[in-house]
Each structure stands twice: as structure tokens, then as C-alpha cells.
C-alpha positions as CSV (number, residue, x, y, z in Angstrom):
1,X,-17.1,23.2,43.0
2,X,-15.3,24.4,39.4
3,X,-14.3,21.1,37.6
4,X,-10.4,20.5,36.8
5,X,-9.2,22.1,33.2
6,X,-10.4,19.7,30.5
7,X,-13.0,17.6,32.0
8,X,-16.1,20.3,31.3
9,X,-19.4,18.4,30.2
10,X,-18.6,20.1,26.4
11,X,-15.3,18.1,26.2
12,X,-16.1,14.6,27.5
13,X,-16.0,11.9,25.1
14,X,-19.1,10.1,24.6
15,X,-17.7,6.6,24.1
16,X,-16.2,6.6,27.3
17,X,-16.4,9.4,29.2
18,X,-12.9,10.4,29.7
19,X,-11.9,14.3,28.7
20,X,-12.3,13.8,25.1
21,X,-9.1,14.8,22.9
22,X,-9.3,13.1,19.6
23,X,-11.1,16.2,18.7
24,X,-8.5,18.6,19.5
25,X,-5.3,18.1,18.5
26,X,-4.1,15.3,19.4
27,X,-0.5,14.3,18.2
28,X,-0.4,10.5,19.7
29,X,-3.6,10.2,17.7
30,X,-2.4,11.8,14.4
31,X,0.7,9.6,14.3
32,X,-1.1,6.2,15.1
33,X,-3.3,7.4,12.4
34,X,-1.0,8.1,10.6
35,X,0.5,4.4,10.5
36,X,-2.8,3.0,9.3
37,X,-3.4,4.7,6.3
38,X,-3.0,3.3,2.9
39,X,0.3,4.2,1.0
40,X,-0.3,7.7,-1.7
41,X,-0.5,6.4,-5.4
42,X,3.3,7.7,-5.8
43,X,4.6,5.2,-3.4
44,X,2.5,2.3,-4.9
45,X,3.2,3.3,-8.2
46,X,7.2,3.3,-7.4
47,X,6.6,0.5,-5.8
48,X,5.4,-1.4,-9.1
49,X,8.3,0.1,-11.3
50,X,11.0,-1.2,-8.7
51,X,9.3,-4.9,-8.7
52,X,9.5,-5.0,-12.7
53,X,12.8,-3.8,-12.3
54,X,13.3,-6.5,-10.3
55,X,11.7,-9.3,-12.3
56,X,13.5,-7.7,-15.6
57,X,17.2,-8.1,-13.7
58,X,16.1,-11.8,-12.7
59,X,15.4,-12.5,-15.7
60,X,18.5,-11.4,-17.6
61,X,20.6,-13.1,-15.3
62,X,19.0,-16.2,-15.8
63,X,19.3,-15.9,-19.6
64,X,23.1,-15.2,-18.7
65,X,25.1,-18.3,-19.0
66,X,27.9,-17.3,-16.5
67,X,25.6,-16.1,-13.8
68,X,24.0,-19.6,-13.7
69,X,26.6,-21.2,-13.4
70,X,27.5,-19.0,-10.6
71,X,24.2,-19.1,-8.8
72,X,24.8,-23.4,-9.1
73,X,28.4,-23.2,-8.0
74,X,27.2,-20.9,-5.1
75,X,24.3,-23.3,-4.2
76,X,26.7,-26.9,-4.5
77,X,25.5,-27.8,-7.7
78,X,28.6,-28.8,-9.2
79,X,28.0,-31.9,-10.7
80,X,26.1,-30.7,-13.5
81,X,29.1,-27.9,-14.3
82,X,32.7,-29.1,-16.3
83,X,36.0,-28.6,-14.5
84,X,36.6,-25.8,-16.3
85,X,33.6,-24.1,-15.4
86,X,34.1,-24.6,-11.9
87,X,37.2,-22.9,-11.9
């Protein structure tokens, strides 16, 4: 009796003997793969410019007098701000 296409004794996977196709291939296996891997150096490298960026812009606006007083009029914090300012 001929075996079905694909389950010969040469393509059977040894860890669980199903028909083996992670050696073939195999696109469900390339894109889960492809989720694990670790980022190319590019990414993490843009990646650390856009956080100093970041860091850089927070601090200028808290060196920025106005801004404050806009972050602490946006949280509540009115008290410590003059009528003028609050206006």
C-alpha cells in the first residue's frame, strides 16, 4: 500500500512524528519566527535617538516658564499660579 503524499519515512519529523515541514518551506513557521526575533541594530539605534529626542523636548519644556504653568493649570494646580497667570 503507497503512503499518502508527504508522509514518506524521509519527511517525518522526529519530534513528533507528524509529516515534517519546518524543513521545507514553511510560511506559518517563517512568520512566527519571524515575530521572535530580536529588532536589526537600525531599529534599536532609531529607537535610542527618538528617546533622547524625547528626554531633550521634556526637558526644555520644563525649563519653559509658560509651559509649566500650563501643564499645572491643565492638572488643577492653580493655587500656586497668580490670577494673571491663570488667564
Amino acid at each position: 500500500m503507497a503512503s499518502p503524499a508527504g508522509l514518506d519515512a524521509d519527511n517525518l519529523d522526529a519530534k513528533n512524528g507528524d509529516a515534517g515541514t519546518r524543513g521545507t518551506n514553511d510560511p506559518v513557521g517563517n512568520a512566527m519566527d519571524a515575530g521572535r526575533g530580536s529588532r536589526p541594530p537600525e531599529v534599536l539605534e532609531e529607537l535610542v535617538v527618538q528617546r533622547l529626542r524625547l528626554d531633550r523636548i521634556r526637558a526644555a519644556q520644563d525649563e519653559e516658564v509658560w509651559i509649566v504653568n500650563l501643564k499645572k493649570y491643565l492638572r488643577g494646580d492653580v493655587g500656586d499660579l497668580s490670577r494673571r497667570e491663570v488667564k
